[in-house]
N, C-alpha and C positions, 0 to 999 in steps of 0.2 A: 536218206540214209537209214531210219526205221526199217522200208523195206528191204533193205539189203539186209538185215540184220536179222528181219524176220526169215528172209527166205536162207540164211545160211544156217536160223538154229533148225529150221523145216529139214532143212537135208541130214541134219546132227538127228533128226526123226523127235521134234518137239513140235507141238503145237502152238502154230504163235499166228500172232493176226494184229494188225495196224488198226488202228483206228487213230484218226485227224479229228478232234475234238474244238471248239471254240475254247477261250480262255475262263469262261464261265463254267465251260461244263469239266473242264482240266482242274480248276480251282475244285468244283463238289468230287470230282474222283479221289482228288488228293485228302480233301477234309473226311470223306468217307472209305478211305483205301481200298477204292474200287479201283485196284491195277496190280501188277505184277513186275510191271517194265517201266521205264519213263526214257524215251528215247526225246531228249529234246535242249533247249537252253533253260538253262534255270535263272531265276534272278539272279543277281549278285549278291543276296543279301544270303544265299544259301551259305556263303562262302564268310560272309561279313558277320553273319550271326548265328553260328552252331549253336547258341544254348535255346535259341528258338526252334532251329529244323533238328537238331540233332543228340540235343540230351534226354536221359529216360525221361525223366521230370515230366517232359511235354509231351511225353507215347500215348497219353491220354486222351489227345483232343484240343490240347492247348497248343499248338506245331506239332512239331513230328511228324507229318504229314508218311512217313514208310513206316513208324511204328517200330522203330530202331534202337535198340537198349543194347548196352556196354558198357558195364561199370570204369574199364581204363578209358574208352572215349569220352567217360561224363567228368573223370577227374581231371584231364586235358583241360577240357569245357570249364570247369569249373577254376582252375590255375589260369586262366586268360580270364575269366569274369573277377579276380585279385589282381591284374595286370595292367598296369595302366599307361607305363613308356611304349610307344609306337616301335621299338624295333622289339623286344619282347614281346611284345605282342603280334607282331606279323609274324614271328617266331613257333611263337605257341600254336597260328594260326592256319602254317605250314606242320604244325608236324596233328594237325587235327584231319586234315584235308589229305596228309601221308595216310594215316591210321584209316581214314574213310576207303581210302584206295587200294589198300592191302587188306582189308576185310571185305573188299567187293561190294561196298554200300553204293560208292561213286565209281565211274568208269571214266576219266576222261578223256574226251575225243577233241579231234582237234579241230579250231574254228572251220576251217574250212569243207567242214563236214555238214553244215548247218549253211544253206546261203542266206 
């Protein structure tokens, strides 16, 4: 899927290039934000834990792995880490992973994109 991806921004006349990394060397790109793109599965915990991958707090080195700040995504973040009934919370957690998708942080594709 990567390459289809790269070869249609190529025709959009962007420079783009695959590279298939082991999960070792995907983890030090990520901790070192050596990348641009991340075409791939993420864990679950992307999803399970935004105040890990996705509040400014952590753009530091501590998660955040894209180095991603946004004061309304960190209040979200922050109103789920006060939340502690499970259906407000899958609530909160649905309109975090909303906000990631309509700012273009996350793109999601559908399983079957990935075998």
């Amino acid at each position: 899927f990567a390459v289809s991806v790269a070869e249609a921004w190529r025709r959009g006349g962007a420079r783009a290039q695959v590279d298939v990394a082991s999960e070792g060397e995907f983890r030090s790109r990520l901790a070192n934000r050596r990348f641009q793109v991340i075409v791939g599965r993420f864990p679950r915990e992307l999803y399970e834990d935004p105040l890990t991958w996705w509040h400014s707090s952590r753009a530091g080195g501590g998660g955040n792995p894209a180095g991603y700040t946004d004061p309304a995504c960190d209040r979200l973040i922050e109103r789920l880490e006060e939340t502690f009934d499970a259906p407000s919370r899958g609530a909160l957690k649905g309109e975090i992973r909303a906000h990631l998708e309509r700012e273009g942080v996350l793109i999601p594709l559908p399983s079957r994109a990935f075998p």
